[in-house]
SERO-4910 file (N, C-alpha, C, O; in steps of 0.05 Angstrom, whole numbers):
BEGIN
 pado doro    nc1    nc2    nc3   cac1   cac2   cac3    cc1    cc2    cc3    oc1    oc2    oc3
  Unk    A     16    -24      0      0      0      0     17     25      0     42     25      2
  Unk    A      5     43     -2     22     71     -8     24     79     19     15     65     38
  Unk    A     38    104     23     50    115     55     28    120     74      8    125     61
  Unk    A     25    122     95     -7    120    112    -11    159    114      2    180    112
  Unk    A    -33    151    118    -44    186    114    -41    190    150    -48    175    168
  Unk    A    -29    214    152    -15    218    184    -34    234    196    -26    246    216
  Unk    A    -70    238    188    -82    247    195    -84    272    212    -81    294    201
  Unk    A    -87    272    234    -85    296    255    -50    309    264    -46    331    275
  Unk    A    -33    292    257     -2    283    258      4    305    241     22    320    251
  Unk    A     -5    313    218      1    341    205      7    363    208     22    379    196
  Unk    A    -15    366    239     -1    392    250    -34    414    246    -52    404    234
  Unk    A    -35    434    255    -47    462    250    -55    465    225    -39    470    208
  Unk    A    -88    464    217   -107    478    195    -92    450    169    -93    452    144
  Unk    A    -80    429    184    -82    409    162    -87    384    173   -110    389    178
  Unk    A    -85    373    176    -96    346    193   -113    341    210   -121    318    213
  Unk    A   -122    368    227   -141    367    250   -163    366    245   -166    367    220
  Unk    A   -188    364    260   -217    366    254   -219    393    252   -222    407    272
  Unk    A   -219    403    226   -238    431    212   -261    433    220   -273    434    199
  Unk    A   -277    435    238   -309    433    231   -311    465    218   -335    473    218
  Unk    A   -297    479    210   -311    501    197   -313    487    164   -335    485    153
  Unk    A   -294    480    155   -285    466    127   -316    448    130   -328    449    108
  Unk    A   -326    438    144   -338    409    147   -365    431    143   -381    426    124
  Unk    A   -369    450    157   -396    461    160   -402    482    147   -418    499    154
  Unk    A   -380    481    112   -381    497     91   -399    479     72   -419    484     59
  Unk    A   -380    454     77   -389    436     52   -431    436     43   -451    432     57
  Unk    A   -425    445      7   -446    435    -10   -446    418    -28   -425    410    -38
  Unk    A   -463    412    -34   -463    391    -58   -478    395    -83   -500    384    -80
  Unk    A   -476    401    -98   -507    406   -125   -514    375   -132   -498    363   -145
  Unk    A   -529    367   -128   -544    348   -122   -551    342   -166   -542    322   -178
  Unk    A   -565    363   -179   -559    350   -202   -542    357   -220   -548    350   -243
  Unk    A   -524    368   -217   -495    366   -229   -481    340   -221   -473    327   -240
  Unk    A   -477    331   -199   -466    298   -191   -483    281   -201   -471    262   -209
  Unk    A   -506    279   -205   -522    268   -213   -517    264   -260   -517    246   -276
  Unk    A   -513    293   -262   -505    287   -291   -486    278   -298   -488    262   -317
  Unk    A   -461    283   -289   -438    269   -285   -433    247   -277   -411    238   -284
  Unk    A   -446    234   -265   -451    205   -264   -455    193   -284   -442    174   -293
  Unk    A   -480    207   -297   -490    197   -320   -476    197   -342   -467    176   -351
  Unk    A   -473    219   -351   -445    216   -367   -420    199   -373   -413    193   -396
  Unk    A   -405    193   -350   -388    182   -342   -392    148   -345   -374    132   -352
  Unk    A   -423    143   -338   -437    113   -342   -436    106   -368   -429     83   -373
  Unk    A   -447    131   -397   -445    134   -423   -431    132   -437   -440    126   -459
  Unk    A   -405    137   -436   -379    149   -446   -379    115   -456   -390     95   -448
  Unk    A   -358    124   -479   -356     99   -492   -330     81   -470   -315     94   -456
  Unk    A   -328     51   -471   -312     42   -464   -284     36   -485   -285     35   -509
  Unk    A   -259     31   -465   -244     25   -486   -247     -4   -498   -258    -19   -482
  Unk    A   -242    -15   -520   -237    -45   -536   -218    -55   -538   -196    -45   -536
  Unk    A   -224    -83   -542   -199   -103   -554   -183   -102   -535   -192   -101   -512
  Unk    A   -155   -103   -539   -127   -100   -533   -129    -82   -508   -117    -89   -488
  Unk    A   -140    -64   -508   -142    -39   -492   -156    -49   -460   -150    -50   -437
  Unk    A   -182    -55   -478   -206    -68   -454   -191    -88   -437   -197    -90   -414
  Unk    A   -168   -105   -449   -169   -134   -433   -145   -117   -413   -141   -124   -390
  Unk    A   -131    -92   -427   -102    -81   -407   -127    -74   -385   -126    -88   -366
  Unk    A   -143    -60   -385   -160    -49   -360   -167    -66   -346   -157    -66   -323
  Unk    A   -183    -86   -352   -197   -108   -342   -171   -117   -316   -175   -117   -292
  Unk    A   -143   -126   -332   -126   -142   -318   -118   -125   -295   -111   -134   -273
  Unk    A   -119    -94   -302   -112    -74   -280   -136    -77   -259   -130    -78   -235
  Unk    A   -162    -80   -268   -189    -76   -247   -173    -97   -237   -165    -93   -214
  Unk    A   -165   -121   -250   -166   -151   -229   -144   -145   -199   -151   -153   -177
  Unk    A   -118   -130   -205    -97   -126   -192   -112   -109   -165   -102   -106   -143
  Unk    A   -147    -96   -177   -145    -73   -153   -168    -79   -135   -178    -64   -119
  Unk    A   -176   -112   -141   -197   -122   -129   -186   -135   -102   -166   -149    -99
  Unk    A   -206   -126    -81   -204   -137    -57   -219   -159    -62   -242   -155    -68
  Unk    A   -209   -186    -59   -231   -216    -65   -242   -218    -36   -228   -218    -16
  Unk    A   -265   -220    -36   -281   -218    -11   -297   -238     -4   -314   -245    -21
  Unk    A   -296   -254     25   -312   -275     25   -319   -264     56   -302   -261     73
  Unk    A   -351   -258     59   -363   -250     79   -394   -259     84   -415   -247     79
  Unk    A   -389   -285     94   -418   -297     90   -414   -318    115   -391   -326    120
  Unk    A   -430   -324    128   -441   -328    160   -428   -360    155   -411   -368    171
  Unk    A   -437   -376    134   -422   -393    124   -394   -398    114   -389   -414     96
  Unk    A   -375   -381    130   -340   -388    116   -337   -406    138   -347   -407    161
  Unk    A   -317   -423    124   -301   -443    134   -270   -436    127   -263   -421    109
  Unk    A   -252   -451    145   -229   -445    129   -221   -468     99   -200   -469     87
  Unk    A   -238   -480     95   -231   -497     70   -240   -467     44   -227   -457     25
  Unk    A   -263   -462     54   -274   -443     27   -247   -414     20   -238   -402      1
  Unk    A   -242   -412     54   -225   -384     52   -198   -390     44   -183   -370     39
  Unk    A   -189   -415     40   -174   -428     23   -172   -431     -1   -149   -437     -7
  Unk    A   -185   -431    -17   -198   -436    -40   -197   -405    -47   -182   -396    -65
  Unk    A   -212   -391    -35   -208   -360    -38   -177   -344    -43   -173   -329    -61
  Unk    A   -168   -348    -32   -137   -352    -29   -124   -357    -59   -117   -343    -78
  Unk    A   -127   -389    -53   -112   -400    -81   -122   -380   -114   -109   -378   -135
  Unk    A   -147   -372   -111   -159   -353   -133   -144   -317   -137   -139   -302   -156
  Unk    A   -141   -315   -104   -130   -289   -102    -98   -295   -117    -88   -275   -128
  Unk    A    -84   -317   -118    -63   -323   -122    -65   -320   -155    -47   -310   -169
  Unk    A    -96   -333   -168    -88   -344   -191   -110   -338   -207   -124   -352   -222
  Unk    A   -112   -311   -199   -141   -287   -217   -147   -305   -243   -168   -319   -244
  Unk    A   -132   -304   -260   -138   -317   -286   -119   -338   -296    -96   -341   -289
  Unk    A   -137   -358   -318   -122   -385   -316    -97   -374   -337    -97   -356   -354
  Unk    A    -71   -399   -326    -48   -387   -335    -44   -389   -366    -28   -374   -377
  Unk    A    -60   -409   -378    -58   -401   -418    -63   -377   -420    -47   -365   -435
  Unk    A    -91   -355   -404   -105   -338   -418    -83   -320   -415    -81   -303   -433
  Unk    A    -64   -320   -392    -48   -297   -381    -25   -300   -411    -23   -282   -427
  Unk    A    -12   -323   -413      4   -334   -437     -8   -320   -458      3   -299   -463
  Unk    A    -24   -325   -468    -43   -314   -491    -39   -277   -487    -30   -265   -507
  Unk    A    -42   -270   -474    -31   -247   -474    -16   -231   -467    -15   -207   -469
  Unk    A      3   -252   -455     39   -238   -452     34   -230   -428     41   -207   -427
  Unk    A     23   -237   -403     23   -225   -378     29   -250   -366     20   -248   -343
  Unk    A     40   -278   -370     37   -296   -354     63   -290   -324     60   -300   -302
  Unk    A     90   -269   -334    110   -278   -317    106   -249   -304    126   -238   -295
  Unk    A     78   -235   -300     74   -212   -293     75   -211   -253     77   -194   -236
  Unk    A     70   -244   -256     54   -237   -225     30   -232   -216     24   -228   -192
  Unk    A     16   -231   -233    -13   -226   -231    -23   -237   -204    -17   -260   -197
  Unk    A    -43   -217   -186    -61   -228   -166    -71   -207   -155    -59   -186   -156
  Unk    A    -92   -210   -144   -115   -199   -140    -95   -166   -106    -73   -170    -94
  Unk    A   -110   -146   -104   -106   -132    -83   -104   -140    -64    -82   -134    -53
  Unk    A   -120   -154    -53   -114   -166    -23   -138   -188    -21   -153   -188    -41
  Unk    A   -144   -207     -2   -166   -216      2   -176   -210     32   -161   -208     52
  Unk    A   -208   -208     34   -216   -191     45   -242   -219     66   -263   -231     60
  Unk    A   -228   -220     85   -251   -236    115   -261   -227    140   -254   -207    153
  Unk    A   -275   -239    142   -281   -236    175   -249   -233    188   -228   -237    177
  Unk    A   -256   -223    222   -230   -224    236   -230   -256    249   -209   -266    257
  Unk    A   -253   -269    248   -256   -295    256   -234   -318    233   -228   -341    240
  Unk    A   -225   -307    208   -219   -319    190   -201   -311    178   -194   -319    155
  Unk    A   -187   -292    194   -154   -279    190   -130   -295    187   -110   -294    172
  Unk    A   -139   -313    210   -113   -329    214   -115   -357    197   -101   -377    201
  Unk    A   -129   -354    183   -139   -386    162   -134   -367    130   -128   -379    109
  Unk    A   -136   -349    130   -131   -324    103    -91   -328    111    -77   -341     96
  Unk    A    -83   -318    131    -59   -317    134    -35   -341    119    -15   -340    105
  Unk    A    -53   -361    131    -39   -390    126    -40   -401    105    -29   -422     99
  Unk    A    -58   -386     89    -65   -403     59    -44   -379     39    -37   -382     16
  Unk    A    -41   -365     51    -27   -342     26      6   -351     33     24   -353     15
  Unk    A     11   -359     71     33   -364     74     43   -388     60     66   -386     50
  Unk    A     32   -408     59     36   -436     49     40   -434     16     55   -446      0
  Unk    A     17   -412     12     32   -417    -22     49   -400    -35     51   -399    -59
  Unk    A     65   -383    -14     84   -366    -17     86   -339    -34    103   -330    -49
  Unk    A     60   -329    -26     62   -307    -35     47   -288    -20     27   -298     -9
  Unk    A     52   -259    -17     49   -236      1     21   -226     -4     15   -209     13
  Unk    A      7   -228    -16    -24   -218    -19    -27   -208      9    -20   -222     28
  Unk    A    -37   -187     11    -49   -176     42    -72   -185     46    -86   -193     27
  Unk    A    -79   -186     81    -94   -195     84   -109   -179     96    -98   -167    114
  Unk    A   -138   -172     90   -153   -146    100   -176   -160    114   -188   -180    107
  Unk    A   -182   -143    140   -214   -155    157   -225   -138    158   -214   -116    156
  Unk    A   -250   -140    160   -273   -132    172   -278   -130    206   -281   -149    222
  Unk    A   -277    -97    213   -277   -103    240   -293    -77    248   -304    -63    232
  Unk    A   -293    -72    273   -307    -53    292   -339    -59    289   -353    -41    280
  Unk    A   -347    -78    295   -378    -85    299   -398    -89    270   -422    -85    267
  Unk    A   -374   -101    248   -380   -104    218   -407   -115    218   -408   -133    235
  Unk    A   -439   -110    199   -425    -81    186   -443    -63    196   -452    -45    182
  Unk    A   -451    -66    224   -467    -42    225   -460    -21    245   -470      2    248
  Unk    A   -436    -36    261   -425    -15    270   -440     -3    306   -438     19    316
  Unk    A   -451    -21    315   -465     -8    339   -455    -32    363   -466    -36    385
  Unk    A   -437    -41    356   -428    -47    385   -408    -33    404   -394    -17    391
  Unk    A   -404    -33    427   -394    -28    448   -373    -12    432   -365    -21    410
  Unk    A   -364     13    442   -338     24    428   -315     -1    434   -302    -10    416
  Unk    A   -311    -10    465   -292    -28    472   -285    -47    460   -261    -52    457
  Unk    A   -310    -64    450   -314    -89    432   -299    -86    405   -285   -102    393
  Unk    A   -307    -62    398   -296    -49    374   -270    -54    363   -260    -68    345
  Unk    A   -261    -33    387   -223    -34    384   -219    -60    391   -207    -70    372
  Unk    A   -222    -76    407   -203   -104    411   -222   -125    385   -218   -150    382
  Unk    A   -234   -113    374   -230   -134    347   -213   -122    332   -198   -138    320
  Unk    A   -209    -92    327   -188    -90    310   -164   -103    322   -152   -117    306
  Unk    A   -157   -102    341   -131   -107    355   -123   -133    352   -101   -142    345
  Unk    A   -148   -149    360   -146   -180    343   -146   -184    320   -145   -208    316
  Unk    A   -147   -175    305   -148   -178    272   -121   -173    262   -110   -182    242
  Unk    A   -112   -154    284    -86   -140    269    -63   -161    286    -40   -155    279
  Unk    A    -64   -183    308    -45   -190    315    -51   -225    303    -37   -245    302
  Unk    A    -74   -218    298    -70   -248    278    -70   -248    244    -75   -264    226
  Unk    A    -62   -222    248    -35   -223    213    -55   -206    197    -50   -208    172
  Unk    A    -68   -196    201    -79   -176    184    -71   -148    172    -71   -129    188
  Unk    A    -67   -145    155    -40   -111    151    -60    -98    144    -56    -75    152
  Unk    A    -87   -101    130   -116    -79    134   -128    -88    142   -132   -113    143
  Unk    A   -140    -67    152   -174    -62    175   -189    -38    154   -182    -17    144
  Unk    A   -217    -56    155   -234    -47    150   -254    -39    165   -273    -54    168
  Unk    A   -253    -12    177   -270    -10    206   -298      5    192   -297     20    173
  Unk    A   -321     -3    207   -345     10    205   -344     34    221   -332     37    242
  Unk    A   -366     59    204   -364     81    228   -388     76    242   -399     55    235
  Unk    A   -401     90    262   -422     93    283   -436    104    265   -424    125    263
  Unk    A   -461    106    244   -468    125    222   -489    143    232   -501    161    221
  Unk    A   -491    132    266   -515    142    287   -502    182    288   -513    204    284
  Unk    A   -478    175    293   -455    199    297   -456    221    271   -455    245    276
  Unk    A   -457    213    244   -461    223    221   -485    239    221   -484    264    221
  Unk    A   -505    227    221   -524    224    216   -539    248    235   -555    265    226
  Unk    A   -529    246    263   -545    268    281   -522    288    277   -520    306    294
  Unk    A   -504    287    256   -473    312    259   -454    320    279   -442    342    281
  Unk    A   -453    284    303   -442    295    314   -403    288    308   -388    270    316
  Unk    A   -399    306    295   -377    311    274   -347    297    294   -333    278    288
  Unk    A   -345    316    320   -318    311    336   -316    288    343   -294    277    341
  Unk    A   -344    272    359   -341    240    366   -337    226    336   -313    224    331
  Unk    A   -347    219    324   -342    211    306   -302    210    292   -288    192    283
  Unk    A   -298    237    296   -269    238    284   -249    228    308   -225    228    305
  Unk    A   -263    219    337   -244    222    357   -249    175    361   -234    157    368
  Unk    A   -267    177    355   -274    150    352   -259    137    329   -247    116    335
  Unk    A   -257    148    298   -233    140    275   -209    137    284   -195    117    280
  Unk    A   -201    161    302   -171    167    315   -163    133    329   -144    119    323
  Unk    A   -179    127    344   -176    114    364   -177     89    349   -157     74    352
  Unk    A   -200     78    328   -193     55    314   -164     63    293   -152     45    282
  Unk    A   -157     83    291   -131     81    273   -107     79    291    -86     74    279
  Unk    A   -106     83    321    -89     75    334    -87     45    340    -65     35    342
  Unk    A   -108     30    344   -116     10    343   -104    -10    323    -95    -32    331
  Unk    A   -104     -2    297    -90    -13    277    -56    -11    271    -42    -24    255
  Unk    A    -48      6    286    -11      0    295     -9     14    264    -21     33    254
  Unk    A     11     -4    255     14     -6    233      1     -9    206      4      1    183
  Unk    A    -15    -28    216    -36    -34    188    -57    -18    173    -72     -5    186
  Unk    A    -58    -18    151    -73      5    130    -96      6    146   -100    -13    160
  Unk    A   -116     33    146   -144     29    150   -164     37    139   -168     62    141
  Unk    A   -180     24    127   -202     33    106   -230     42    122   -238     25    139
  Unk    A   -247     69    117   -266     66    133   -286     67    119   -288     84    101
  Unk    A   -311     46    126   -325     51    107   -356     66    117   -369     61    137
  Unk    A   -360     81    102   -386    104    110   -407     92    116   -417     93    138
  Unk    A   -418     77     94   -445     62     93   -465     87     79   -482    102     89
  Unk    A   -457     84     57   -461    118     46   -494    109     43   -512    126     43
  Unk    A   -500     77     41   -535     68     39   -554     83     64   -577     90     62
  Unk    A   -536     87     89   -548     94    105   -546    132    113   -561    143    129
  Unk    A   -532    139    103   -535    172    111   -543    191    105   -534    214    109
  Unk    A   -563    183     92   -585    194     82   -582    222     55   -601    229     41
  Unk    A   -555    234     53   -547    255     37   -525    253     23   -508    237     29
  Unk    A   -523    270      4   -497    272    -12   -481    284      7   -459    274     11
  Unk    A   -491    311     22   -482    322     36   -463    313     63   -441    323     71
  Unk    A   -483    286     76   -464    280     95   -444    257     90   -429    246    106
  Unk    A   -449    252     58   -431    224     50   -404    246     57   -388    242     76
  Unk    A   -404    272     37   -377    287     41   -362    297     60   -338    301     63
  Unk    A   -389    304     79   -380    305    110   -363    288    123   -340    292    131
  Unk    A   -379    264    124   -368    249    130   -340    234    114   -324    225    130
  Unk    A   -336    232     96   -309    226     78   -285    247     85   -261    240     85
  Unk    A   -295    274     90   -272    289    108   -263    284    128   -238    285    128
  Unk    A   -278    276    155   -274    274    184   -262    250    187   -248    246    207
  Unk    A   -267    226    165   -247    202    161   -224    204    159   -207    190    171
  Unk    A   -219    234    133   -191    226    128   -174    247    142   -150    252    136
  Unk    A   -193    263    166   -169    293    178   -163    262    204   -142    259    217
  Unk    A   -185    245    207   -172    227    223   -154    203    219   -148    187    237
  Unk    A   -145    202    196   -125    182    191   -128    166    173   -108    153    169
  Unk    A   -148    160    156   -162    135    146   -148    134    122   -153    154    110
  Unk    A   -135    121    111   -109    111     86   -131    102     63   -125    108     40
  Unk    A   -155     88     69   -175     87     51   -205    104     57   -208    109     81
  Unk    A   -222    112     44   -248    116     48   -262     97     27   -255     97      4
  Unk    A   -283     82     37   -301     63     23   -330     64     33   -338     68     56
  Unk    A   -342     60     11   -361     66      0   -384     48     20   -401     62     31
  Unk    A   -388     17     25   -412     12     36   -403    -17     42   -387    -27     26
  Unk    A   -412    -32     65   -406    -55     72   -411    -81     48   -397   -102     45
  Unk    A   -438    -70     30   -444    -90     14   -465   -103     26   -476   -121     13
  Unk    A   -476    -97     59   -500   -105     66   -528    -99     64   -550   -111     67
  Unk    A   -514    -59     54   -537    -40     58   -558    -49     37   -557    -72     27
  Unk    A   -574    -35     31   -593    -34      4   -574    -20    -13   -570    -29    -35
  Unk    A   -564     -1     -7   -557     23    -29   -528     11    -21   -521      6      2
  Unk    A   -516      8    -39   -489      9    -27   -469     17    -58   -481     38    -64
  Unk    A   -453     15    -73   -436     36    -90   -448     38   -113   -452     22   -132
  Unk    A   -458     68   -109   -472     80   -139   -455    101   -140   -443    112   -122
  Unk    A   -453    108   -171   -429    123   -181   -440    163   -175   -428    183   -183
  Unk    A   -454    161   -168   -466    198   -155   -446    201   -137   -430    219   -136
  Unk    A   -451    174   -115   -429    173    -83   -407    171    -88   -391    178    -71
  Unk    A   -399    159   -112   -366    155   -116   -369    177   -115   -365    186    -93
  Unk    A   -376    197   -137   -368    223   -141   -366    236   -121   -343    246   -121
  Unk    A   -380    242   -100   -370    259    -76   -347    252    -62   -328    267    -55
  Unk    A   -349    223    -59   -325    216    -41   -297    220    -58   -276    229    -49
  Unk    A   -301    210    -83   -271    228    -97   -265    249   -101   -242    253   -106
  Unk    A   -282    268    -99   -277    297   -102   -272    307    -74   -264    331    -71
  Unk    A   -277    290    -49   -282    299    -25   -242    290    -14   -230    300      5
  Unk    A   -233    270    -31   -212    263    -35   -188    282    -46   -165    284    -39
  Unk    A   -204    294    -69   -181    311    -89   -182    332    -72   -161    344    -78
  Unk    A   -192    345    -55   -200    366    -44   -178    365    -16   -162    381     -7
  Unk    A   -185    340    -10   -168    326     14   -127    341      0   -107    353      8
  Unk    A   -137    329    -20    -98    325    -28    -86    350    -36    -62    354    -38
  Unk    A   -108    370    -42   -104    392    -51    -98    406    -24    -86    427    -26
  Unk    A   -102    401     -6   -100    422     20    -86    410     33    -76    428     46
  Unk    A    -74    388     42    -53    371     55    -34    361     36    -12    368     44
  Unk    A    -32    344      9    -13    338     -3    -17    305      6      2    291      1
  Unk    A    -35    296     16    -35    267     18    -60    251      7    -84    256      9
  Unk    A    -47    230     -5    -67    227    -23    -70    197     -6    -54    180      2
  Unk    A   -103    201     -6   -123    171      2   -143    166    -20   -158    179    -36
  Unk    A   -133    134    -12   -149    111    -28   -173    113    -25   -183    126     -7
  Unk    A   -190     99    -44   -212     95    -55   -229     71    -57   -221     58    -76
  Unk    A   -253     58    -41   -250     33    -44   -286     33    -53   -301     35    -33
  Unk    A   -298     32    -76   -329     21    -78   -324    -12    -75   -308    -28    -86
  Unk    A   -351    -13    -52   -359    -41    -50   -385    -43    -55   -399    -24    -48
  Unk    A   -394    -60    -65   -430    -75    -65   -431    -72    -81   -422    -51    -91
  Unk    A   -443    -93    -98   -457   -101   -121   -446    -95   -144   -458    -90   -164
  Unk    A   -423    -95   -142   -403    -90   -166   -392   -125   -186   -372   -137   -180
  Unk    A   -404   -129   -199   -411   -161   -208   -394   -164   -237   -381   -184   -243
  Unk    A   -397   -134   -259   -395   -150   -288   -363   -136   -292   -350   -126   -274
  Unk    A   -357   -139   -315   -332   -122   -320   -336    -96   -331   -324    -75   -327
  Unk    A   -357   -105   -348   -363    -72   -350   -364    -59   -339   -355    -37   -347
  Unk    A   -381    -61   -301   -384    -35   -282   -352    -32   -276   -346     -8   -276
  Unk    A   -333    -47   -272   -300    -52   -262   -300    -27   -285   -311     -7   -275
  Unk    A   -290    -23   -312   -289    -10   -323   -293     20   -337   -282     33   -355
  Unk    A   -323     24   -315   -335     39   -318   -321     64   -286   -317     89   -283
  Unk    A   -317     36   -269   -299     52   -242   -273     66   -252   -267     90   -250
  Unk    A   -256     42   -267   -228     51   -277   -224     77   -287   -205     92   -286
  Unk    A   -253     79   -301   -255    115   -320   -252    129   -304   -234    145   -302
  Unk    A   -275    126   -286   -281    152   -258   -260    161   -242   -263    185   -237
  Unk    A   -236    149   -230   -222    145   -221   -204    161   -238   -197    183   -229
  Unk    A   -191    148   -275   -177    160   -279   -187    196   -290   -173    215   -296
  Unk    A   -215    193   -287   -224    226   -301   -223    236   -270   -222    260   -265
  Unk    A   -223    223   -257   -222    257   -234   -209    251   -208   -215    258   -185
  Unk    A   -191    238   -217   -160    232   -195   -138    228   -212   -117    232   -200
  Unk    A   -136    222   -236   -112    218   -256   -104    191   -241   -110    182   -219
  Unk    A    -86    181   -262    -73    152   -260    -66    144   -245    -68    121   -239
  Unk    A    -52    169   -226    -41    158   -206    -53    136   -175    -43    122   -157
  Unk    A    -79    145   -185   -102    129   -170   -111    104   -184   -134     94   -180
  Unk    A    -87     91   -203   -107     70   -215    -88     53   -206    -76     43   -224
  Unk    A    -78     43   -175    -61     20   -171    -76     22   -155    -94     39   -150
  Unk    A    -67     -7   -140    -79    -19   -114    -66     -6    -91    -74    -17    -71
  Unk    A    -52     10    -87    -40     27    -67    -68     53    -60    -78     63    -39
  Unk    A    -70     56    -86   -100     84    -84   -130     78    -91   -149     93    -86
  Unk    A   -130     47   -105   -160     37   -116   -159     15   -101   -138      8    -90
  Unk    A   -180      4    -98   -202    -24    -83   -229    -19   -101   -242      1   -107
  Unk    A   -230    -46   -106   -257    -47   -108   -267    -86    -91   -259   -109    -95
  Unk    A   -281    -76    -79   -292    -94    -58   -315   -109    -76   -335    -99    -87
  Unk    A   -308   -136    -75   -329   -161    -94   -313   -183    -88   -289   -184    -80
  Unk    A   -335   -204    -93   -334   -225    -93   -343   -242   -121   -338   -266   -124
  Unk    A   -355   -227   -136   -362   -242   -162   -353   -230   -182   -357   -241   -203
  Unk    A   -337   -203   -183   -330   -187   -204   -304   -201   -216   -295   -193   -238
  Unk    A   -292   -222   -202   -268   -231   -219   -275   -251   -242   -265   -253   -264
  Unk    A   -295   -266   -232   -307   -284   -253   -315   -276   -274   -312   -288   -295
  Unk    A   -325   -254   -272   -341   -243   -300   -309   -229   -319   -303   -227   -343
  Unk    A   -298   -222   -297   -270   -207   -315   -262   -234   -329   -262   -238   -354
  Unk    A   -252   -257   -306   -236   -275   -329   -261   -292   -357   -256   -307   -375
  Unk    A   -281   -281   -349   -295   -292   -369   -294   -280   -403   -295   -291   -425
  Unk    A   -290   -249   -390   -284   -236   -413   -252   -238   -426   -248   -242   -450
  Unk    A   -236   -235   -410   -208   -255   -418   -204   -267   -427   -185   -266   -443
  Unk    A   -224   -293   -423   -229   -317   -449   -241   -308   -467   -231   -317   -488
  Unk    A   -265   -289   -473   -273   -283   -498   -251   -274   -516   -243   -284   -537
  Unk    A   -241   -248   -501   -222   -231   -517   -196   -260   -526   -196   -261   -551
  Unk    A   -181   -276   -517   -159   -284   -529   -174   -318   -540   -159   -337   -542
  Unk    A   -203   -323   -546   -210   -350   -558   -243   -342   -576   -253   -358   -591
  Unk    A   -251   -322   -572   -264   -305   -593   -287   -320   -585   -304   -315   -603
  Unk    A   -299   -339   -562   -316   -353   -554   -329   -347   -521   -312   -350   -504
  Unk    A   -341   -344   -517   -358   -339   -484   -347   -381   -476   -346   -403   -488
  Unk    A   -338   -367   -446   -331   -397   -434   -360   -412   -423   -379   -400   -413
  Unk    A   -358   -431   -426   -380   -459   -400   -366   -455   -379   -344   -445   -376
  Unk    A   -384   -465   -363   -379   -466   -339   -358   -481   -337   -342   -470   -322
  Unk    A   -349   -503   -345   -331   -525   -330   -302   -507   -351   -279   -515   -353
  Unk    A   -310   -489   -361   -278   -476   -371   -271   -463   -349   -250   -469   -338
  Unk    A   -282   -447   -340   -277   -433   -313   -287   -447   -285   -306   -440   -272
  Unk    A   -272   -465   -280   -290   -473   -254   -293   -458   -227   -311   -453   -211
  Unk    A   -266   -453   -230   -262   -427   -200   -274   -412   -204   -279   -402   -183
  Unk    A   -285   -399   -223   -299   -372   -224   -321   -369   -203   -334   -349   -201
***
């Protein structure tokens, strides 16, 4: 990951909680709204071009297994896929086989850290290992409970945390708890990256998605992400838009730049591609690695390597061509 955002550590009128900055912020509600649209429209790139994007979406996917049902055989299996995104002819087929290819990180419960750990250790390779923590995903347990799952997550080999905020805190504006509560889960995490995710399904505004995407990152947060993937609403490209602009705005006044992570219901390659745009139209390139992008799924790799096979065998795969998918 890229260098951690030193949040409040900055010093005076840059890192600290602004609430004047915070209690400026507007939003034009249908200008983000057209721009979305637009941006949804715009032609995609092809061929040659499409499969370079696609293989980049694959590098910036968090592979995610969060279902009441993990075992460590499945989160194994998850693993070996994060290792081996696409099968190795298709990579041959297009000159990326000795690239290294594999997925951003893979993404579990803190119950399933230490079975994520052992499967990336055993097949020898460094993929990070990211959890879900602070009362995932809704976020209303005990502040105490909170931090000692991060704390557990992070001493059973986890280098990201994905903490939920309180959206109770957002929501009624109460701006300082909220940024003093991030503080404390980003101390929590030592060393390890920390992504926070808004739950932009639940906060009812454009307005306090951006609010809130500030008070994340004057408190430390190395990622801001978009929605657990439990909500109803969870990454529609209006909310990207605030939260990246709430970002560029971020880097423009501090000089530090935080990641970007949409999660939920992100399934085909086309929407992957449709993120890659957004990203590169209003953060530039430099946001198109896995150091500055996430995109949080569990089914969006399948559909990528499916199109992989189209593009280098001019045929849509069966099922039993892709079985891992």
């Amino acid at each position: 990951m890229s260098s951690r955002n030193p949040g409040s550590e900055l010093g005076e009128c840059l890192g600290v909680l602004d609430l004047g900055w915070i209690s400026r912020v507007g939003v034009n509600h249908p200008a983000v709204l057209r721009r979305a649209e637009q941006i949804q429209s715009r032609r995609t790139v092809k061929k040659d071009f499409q499969a370079a994007w696609l293989l980049t979406a694959v590098t910036c996917i968090d592979l995610t297994t969060l279902s009441g049902d993990d075992t460590p055989s499945n989160v194994h299996r998850l693993c070996f896929k994060a290792k081996h995104p696409i099968r190795e002819d298709l990579l041959r087929s297009v000159r990326m086989d000795e690239q290294g290819l594999s997925t951003g990180a893979v993404c579990v419960y803190s119950a399933r850290v230490q079975d994520a750990v052992k499967a990336l250790k055993d097949a020898g390779c460094k993929i990070p290992v990211a959890s879900v923590a602070t009362g995932f995903p809704a976020g209303q347990t005990p502040l105490k409970t909170r931090l000692e799952e991060v704390r557990t997550a992070v001493e059973d080999g986890a280098c990201e945390i994905d903490i939920v905020i309180n959206r109770t805190l957002a929501l009624t504006g109460r701006w300082r708890e909220l940024y003093e509560e991030i503080r404390l889960f980003r101390e929590a995490c030592g060393e390890a990256h920390m992504k926070t995710i808004l739950g932009i399904g639940e906060l009812g505004s454009l307005t306090t998605v951006y609010r809130a995407s500030l008070v994340a990152m004057m408190a430390g947060s190395d990622f801001i992400k978009t929605s657990t993937g439990k909500e109803s609403v969870n990454a529609t490209y209006p909310v990207a838009l605030v939260m990246v602009r709430a970002i560029r705005a971020y880097y423009w006044k501090t000089g530090v730049k935080v990641g970007f992570k949409p999660a939920g219901g992100i399934r085909s390659a086309k929407e992957a591609l449709v993120w890659l745009s957004l990203m590169k139209e209003e953060l530039g390139d430099e946001w198109l690695t896995p150091e500055l992008f996430r995109i949080g799924a569990s089914t969006l790799l399948g559909d990528i390597e499916r199109q992989i096979y189209h593009h280098v065998t001019g045929r849509y795969a069966a099922h039993h061509d892709l079985p891992m998918a």
